[in-house]
N, C-alpha and C positions, 0 to 999 in steps of 0.2 A: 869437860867444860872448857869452853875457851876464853882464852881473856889476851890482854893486851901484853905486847912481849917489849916492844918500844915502842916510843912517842917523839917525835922529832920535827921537824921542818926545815927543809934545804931548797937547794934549788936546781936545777935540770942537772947542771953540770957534776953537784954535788950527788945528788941520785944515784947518778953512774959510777959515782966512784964507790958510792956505799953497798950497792947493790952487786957489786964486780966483784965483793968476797964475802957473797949471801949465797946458799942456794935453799932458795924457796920453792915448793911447791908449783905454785902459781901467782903470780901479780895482775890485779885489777886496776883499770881505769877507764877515767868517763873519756867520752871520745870532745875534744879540742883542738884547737890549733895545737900544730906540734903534737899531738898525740900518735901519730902513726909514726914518726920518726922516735919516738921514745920507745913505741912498741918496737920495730926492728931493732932497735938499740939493747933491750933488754931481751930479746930471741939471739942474738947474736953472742950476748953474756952467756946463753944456756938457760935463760927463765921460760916459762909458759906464761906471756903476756896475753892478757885478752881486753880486748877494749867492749866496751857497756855503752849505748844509748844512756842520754843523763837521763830521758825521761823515765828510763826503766829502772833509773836508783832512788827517785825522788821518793818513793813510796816507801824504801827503809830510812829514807831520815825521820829521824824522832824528834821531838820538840823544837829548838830553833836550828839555824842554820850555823854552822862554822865551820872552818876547815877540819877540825879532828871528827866533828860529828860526821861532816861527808864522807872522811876517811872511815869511817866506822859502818856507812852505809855501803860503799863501794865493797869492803872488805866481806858484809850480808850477803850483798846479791850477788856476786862473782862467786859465791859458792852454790848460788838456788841452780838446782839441775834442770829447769826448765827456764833458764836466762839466754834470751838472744844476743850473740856477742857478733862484734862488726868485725869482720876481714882486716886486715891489716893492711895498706896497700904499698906495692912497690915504688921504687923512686920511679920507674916509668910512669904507671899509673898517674902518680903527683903530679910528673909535667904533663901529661896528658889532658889531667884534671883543667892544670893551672891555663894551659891553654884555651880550653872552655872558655872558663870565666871569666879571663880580659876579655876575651874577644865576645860573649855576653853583656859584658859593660859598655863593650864601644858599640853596637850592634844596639842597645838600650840609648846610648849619648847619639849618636845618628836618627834617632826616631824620635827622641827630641829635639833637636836641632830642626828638621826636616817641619815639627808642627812647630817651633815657633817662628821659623820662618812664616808658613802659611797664615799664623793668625798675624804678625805684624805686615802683611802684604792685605790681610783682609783688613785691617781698621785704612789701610788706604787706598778700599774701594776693590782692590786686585785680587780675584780669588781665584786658587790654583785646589785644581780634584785631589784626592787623596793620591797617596803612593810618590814614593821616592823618585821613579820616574821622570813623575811630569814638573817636578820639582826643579828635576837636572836640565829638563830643556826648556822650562821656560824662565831661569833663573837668569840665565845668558842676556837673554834678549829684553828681561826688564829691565838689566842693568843698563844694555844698551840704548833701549828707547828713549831719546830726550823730551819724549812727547808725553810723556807719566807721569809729571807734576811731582816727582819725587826730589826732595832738597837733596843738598850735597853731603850732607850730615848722615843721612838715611842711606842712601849709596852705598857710602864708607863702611855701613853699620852691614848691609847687605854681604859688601865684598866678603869683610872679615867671617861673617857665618858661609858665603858659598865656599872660603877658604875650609873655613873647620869642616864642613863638611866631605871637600874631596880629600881633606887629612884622610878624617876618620872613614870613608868606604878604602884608602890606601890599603891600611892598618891591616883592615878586617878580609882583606882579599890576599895580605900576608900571612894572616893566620888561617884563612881556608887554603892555603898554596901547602902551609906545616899540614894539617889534617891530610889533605890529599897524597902526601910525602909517605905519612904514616898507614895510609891506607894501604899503599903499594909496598911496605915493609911487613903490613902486620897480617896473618894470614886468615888470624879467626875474622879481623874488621875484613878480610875480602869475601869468610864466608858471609857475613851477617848483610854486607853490602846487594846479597843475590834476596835479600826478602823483602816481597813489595814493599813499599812506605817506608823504607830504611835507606837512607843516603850515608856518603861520608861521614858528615855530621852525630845524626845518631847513633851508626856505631863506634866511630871512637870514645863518644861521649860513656856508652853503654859499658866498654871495653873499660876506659876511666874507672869505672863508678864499680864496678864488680868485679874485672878483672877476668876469669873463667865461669862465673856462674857458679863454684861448688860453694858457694858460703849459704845456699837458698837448696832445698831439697827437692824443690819441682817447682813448676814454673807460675804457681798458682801463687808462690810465694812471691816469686819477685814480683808477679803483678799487684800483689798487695803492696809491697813494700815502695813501688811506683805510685799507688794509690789509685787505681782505675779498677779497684771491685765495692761491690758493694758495701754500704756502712751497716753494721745490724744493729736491732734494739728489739731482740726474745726475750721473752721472759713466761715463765707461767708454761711451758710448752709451745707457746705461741710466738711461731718467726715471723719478723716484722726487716724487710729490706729498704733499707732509705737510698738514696743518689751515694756517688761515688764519695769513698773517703777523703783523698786528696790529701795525703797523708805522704810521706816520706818524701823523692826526691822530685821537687816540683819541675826541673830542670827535663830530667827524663821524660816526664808524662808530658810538658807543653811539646817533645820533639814527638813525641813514639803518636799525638790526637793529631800534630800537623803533620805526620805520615798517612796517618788513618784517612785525614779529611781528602789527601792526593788519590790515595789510594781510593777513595768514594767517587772521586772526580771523573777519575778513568777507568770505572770498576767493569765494563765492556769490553776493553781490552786486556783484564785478569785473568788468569787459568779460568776452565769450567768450575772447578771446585769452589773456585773463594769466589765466582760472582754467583752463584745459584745461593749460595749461603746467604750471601749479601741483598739479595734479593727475596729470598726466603725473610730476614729478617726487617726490611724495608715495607712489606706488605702487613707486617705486625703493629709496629711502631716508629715513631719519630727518627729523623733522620741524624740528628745530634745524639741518639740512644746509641745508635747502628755505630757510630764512630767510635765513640767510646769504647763499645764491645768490640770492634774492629783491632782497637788501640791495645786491647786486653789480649787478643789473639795474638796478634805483630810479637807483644811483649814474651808469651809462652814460646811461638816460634825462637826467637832469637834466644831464648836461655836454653834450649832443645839444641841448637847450632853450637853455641858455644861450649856448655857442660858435656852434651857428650861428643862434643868433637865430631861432628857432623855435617854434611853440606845441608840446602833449604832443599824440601820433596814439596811439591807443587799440592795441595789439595785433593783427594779425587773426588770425584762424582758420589752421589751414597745414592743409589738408586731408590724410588718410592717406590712403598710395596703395596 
């Protein structure tokens, strides 16, 4: 029977010091900020730290919420033998991550900057097409024109956004300059960089976010865990497949469907193998299906490259019989 051994409440710093002349088994925790730096921290003590999805504790908390109850939960499910625990990742990985994500912020602060430029150019008559582009050349020349009925107030209001704007494309052509750095250092991102619709970008991103690929068992999984397979609702014997989950790492699925859709673009100039597919499946169904499925393919290739240490093998032909 198990029961409770201690009850306490400290803080990070304290943790470590209490934990430093424990040896326990195994320690659980939900995954958090700072959670993969406490997990190294407590692998380096000598523990077996495992981190948990909260969503995958919530279902052992009982009655209300509180700190000793979650603790009570966490302490449940890090013992169920069919519990998914998350990879721990390295200090590279972190900056790797951390990279991403500013530079996903300014890359989001750029795209709006960019429309509200465009809508306050439209209430004064001046309408510019979509895309960042046409933004950069004809931002110049409105300022210029003394012939555009534009006050001096508005100008001024102009300058300081085309300013923010050539900030932030600065920024973000620094942080694709580090990706590219890393590409040329890291060898799995130079395998993964050889598979269509995979750039710089996605594989570091990939490389980031999972590391080698062995925390996933086949590559069905990380496409799940990406969220680009089907959602199900069987019951009674009877499968029932809905649209994609959209479920785990949103970041990776919008890169792995904007490879997919390049890859649709130029799918003429792909091996034999992935455009006969791609056309086999084009002639079934809708064109945003084919991506998706495209997206799901990309995703098993690159966890095939990276787990087992692999280069990319091009598709072959499957002949009809």
């Amino acid at each position: 029977m198990r029961k409770v051994v201690v009850r306490k409440r400290c803080s990070r710093t304290q943790l470590l010091k209490y934990t430093a002349n424990l040896r326990v088994q195994r320690i659980g925790m939900e995954t958090c900020s700072g959670s993969h730096f406490l997990g190294r921290a407590l692998r380096e003590q000598g523990h077996d730290a495992r981190l948990m999805p909260a969503q995958y504790v919530k279902p052992y908390v009982k009655t209300n919420k509180s700190d000793y109850i979650d603790a009570e939960a966490i302490a449940e499910a890090v013992q169920r033998p069919t519990m998914r625990f998350v990879p721990i990742k390295t200090e590279e990985q972190l900056d790797l991550q951390a990279v991403h994500r500013v530079r996903e912020r300014w890359v989001m602060r750029r795209t709006a900057v960019i429309n509200q430029i465009r809508a306050l150019l439209l209430e004064r008559g001046l309408t510019l097409p979509k895309g960042r582009n046409h933004v950069d050349q004809a931002l110049p020349q409105i300022l210029e024109d003394a012939n555009s009925n534009l006050s001096d107030s508005f100008r001024v209001l102009l300058a300081q956004l085309k300013l923010e704007l050539e900030q932030l494309t600065a920024r973000i052509e620094q942080m694709d300059a580090v990706i590219q750095h890393t590409v040329k250092e890291n060898e799995a991102c130079q395998r993964l960089t050889t598979i269509p619709g995979v750039g710089p970008v996605t594989a570091t991103a990939l490389v980031a976010a999972i590391g080698n690929g062995s925390g996933f068992r086949r590559g069905r999984d990380l496409a799940a865990w990406v969220g680009v397979v089907p959602r199900e609702y069987s019951t009674g014997g009877k499968q029932k497949l809905l649209g994609i989950s959209k479920r785990g790492n949103n970041y990776l699925r919008r890169l792995f469907v904007q490879g997919a859709r390049t890859v649709m673009q130029h799918r003429a100039k792909q091996a034999p193998g992935l455009s006969n597919w791609l056309a086999q499946l084009l002639a079934r169904t809708h064109q945003n299906v084919v991506i998706v499925a495209l997206a799901n393919k990309l995703i098993r290739m690159a966890w095939a490259v990276l787990c087992k240490n692999e280069v990319y093998r091009t598709p072959v032909v499957i002949a009809s019989l």
